[in-house]
mmCIF file of the C-alpha atoms, coordinates in Angstrom:
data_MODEL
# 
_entry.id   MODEL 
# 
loop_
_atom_site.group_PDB 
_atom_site.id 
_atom_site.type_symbol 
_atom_site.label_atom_id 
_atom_site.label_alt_id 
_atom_site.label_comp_id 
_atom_site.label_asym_id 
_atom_site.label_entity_id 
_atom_site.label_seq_id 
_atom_site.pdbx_PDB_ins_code 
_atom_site.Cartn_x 
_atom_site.Cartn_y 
_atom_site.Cartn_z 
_atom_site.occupancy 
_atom_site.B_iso_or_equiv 
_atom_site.pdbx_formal_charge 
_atom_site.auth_seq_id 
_atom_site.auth_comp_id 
_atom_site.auth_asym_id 
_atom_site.auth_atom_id 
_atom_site.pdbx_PDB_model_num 
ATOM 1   C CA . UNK A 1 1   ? 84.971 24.078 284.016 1.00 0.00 ? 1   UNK A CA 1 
ATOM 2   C CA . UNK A 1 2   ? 83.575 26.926 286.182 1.00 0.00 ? 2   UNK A CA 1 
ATOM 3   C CA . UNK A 1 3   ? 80.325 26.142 288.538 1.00 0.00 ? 3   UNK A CA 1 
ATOM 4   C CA . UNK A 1 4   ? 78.347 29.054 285.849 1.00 0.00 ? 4   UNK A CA 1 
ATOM 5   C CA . UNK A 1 5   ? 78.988 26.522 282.949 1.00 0.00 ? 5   UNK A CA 1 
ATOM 6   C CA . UNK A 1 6   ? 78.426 23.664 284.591 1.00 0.00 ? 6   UNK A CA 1 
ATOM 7   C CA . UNK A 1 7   ? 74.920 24.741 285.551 1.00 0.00 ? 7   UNK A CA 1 
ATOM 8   C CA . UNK A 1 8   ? 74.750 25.533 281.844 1.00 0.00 ? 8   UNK A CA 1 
ATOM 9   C CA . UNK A 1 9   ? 75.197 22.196 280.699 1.00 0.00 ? 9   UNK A CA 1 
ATOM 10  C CA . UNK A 1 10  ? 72.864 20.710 282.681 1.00 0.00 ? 10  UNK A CA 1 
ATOM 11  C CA . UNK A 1 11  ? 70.508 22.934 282.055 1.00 0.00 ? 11  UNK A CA 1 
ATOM 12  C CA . UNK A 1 12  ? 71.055 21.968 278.710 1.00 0.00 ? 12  UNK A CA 1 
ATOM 13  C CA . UNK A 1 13  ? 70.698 18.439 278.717 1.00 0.00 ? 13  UNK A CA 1 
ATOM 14  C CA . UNK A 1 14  ? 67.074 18.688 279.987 1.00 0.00 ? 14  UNK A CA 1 
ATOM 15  C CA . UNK A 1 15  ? 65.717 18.853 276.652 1.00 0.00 ? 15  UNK A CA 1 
ATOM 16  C CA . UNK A 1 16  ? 67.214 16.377 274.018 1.00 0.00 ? 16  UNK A CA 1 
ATOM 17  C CA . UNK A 1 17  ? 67.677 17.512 270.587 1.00 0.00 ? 17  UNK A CA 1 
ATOM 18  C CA . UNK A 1 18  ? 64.024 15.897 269.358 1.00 0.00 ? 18  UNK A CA 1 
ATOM 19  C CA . UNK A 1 19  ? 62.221 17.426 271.856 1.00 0.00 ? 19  UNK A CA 1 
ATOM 20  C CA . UNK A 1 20  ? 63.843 21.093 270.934 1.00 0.00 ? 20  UNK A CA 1 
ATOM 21  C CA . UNK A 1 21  ? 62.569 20.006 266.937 1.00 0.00 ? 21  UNK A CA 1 
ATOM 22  C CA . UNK A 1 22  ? 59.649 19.088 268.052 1.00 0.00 ? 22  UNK A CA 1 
ATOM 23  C CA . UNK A 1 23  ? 59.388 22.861 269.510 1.00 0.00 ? 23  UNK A CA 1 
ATOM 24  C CA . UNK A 1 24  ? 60.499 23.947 266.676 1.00 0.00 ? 24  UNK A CA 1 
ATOM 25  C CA . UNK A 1 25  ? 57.679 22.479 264.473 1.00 0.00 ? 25  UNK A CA 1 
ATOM 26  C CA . UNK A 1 26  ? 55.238 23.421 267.053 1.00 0.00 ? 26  UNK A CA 1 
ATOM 27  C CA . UNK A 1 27  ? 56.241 26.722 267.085 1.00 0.00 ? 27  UNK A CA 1 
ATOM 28  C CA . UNK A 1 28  ? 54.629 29.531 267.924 1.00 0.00 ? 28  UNK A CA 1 
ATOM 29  C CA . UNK A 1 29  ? 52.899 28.234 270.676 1.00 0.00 ? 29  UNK A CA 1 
ATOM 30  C CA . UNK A 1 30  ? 50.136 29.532 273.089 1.00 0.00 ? 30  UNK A CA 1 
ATOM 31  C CA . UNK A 1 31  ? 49.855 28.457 276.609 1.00 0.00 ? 31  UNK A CA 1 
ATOM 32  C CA . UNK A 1 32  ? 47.138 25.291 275.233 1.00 0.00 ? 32  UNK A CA 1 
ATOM 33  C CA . UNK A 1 33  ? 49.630 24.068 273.293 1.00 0.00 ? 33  UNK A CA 1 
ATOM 34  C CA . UNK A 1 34  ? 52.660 24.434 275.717 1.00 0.00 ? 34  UNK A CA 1 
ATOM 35  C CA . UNK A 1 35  ? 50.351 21.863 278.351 1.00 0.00 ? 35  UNK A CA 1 
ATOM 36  C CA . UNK A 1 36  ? 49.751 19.328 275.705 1.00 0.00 ? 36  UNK A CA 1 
ATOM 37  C CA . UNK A 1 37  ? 53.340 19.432 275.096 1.00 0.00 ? 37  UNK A CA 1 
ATOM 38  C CA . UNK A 1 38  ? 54.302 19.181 278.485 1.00 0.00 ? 38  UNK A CA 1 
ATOM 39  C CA . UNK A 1 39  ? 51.594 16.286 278.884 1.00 0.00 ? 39  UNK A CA 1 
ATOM 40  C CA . UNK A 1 40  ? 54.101 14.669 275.736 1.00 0.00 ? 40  UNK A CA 1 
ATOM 41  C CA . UNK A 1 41  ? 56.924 15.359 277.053 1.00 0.00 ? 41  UNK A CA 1 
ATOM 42  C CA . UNK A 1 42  ? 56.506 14.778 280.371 1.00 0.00 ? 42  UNK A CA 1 
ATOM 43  C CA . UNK A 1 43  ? 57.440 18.061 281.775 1.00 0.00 ? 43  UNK A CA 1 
ATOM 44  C CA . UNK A 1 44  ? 55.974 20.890 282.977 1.00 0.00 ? 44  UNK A CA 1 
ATOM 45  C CA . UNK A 1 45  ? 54.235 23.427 281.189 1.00 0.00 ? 45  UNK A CA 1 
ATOM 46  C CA . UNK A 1 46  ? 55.945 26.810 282.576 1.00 0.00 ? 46  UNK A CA 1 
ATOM 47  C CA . UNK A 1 47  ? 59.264 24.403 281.590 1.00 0.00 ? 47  UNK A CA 1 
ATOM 48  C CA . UNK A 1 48  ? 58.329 24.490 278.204 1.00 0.00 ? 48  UNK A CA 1 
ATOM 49  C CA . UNK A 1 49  ? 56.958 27.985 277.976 1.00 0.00 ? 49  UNK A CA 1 
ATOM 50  C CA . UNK A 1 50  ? 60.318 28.564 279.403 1.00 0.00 ? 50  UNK A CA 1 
ATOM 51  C CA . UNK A 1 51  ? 62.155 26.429 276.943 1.00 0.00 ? 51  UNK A CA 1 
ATOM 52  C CA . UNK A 1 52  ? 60.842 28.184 273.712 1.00 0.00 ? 52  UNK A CA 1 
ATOM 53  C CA . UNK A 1 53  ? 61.277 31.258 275.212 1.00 0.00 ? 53  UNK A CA 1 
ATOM 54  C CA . UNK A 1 54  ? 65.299 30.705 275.926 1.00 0.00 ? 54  UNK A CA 1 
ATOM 55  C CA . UNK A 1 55  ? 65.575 29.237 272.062 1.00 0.00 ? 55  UNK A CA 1 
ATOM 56  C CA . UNK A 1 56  ? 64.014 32.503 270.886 1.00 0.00 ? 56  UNK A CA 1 
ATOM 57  C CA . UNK A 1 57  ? 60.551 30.842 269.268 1.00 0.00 ? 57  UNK A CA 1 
ATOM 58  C CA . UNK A 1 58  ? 57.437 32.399 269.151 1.00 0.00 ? 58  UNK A CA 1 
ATOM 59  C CA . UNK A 1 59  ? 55.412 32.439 272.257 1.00 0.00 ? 59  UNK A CA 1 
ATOM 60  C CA . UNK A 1 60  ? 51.914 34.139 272.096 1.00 0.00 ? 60  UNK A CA 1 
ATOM 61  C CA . UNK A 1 61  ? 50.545 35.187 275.168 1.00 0.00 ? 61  UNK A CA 1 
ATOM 62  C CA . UNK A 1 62  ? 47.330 35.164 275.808 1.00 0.00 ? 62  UNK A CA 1 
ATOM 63  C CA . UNK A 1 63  ? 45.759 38.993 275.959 1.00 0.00 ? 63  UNK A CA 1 
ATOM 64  C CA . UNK A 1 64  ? 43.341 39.012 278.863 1.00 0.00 ? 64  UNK A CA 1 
ATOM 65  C CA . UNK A 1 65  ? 40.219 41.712 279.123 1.00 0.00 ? 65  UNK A CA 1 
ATOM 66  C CA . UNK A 1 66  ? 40.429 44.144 282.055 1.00 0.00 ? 66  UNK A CA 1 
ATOM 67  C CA . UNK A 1 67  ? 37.644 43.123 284.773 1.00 0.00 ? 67  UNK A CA 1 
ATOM 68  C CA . UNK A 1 68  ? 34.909 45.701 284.699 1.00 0.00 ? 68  UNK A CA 1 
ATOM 69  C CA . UNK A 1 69  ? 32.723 45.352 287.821 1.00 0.00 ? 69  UNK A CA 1 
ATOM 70  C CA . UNK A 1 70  ? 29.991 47.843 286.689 1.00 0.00 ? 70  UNK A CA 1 
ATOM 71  C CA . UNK A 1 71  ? 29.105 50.268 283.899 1.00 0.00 ? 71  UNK A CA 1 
ATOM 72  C CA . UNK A 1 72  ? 28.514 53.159 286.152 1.00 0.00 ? 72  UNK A CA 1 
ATOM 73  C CA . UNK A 1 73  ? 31.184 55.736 287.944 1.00 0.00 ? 73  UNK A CA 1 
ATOM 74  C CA . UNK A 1 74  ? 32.018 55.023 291.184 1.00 0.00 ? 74  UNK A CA 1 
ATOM 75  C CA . UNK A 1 75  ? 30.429 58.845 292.073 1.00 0.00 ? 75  UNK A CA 1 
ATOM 76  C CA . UNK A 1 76  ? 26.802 57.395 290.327 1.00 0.00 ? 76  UNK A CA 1 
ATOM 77  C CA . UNK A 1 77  ? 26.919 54.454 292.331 1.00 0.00 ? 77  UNK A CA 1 
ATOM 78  C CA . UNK A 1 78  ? 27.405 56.996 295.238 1.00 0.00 ? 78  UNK A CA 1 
ATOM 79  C CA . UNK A 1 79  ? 24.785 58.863 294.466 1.00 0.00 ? 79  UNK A CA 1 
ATOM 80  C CA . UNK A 1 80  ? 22.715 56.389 294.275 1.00 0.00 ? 80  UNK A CA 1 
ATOM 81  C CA . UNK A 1 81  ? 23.514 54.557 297.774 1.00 0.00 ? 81  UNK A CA 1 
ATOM 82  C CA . UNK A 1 82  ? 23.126 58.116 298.834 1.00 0.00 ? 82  UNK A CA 1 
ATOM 83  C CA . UNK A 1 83  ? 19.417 58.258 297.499 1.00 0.00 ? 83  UNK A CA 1 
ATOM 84  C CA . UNK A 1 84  ? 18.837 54.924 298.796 1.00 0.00 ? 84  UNK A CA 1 
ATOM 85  C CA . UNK A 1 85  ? 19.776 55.953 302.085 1.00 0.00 ? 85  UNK A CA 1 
ATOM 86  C CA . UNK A 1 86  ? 17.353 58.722 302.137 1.00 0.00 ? 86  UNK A CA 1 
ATOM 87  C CA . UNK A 1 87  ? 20.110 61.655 300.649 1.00 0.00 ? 87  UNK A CA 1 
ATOM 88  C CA . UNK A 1 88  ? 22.623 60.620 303.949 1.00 0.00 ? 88  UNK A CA 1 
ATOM 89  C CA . UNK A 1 89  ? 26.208 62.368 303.342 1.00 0.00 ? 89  UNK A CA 1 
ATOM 90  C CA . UNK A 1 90  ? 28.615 60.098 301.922 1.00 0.00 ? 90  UNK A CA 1 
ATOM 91  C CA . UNK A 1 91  ? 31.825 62.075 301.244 1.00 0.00 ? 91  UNK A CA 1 
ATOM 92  C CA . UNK A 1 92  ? 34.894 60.236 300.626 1.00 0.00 ? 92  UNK A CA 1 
ATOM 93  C CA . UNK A 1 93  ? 32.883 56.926 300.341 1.00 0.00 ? 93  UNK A CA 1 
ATOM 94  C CA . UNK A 1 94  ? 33.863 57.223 295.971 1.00 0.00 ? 94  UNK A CA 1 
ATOM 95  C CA . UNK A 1 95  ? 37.014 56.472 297.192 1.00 0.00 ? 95  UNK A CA 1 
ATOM 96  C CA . UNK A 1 96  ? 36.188 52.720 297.943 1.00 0.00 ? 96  UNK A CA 1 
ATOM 97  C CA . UNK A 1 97  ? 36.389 50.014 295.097 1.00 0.00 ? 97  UNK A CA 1 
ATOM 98  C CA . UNK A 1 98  ? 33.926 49.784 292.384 1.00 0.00 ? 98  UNK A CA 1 
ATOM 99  C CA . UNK A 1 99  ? 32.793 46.053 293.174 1.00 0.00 ? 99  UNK A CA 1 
ATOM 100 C CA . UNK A 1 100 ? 32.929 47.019 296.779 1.00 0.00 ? 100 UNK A CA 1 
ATOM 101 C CA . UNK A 1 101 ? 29.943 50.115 295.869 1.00 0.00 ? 101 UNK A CA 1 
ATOM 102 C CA . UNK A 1 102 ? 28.539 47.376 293.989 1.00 0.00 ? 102 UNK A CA 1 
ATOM 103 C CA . UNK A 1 103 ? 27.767 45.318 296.691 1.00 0.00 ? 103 UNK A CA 1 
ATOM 104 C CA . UNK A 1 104 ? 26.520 48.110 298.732 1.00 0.00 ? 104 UNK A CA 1 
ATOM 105 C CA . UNK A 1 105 ? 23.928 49.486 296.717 1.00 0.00 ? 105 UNK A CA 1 
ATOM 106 C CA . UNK A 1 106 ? 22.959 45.721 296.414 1.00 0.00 ? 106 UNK A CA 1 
ATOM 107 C CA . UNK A 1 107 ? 23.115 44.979 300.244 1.00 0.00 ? 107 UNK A CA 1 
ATOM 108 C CA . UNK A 1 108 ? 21.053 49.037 300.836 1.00 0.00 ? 108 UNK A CA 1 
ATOM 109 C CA . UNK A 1 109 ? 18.227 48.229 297.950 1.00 0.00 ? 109 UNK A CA 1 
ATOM 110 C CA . UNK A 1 110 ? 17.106 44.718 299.319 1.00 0.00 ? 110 UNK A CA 1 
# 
């Protein structure tokens, strides 16, 4: 037996055969349902994320929303810390991070 499928097998025999039904019936799962698994079976959650994956289940991942640190451009928020600070000349300053403008105009307007 080579040292490739020898890993293989005990890789294999991490999971009994209930525990791979009980996947199965589970199936798909979402990252809440892969911890309360994992807090059944004892394992780790990435382990089972990891398990389902490898038996080709469903695994739904869970869609995140971009961060949006303000509504404005970064050039308004320019212009503005610009008219705060009495029309000084801020070229290049657009180039910084949004949240980072943010908390300029917030630290200039107090």
């Amino acid at each position: 037996m080579s040292k490739n499928d020898k890993a293989k097998a005990e890789r294999a025999k991490n999971y009994s055969a209930e525990q791979e039904q009980i996947l199965r019936d589970r199936s798909p799962l979402d990252l809440e349902s892969a911890k309360a698994l994992a807090d059944e079976m004892g394992k780790g959650y990435r382990s089972i994320i990891a398990k389902v994956k490898s038996m080709g289940l469903p695994y739904v991942v869970k869609k995140t929303e971009p961060k949006k640190v303000a509504k404005e451009t970064k050039a308004q928020l320019v212009e503005k810390i610009s008219a705060s600070l009495e029309g000084a000349d801020l070229d290049g300053l657009e180039k910084s991070t949004a949240q980072a403008l943010v908390n300029l105009l917030q630290a200039v307007n107090v």
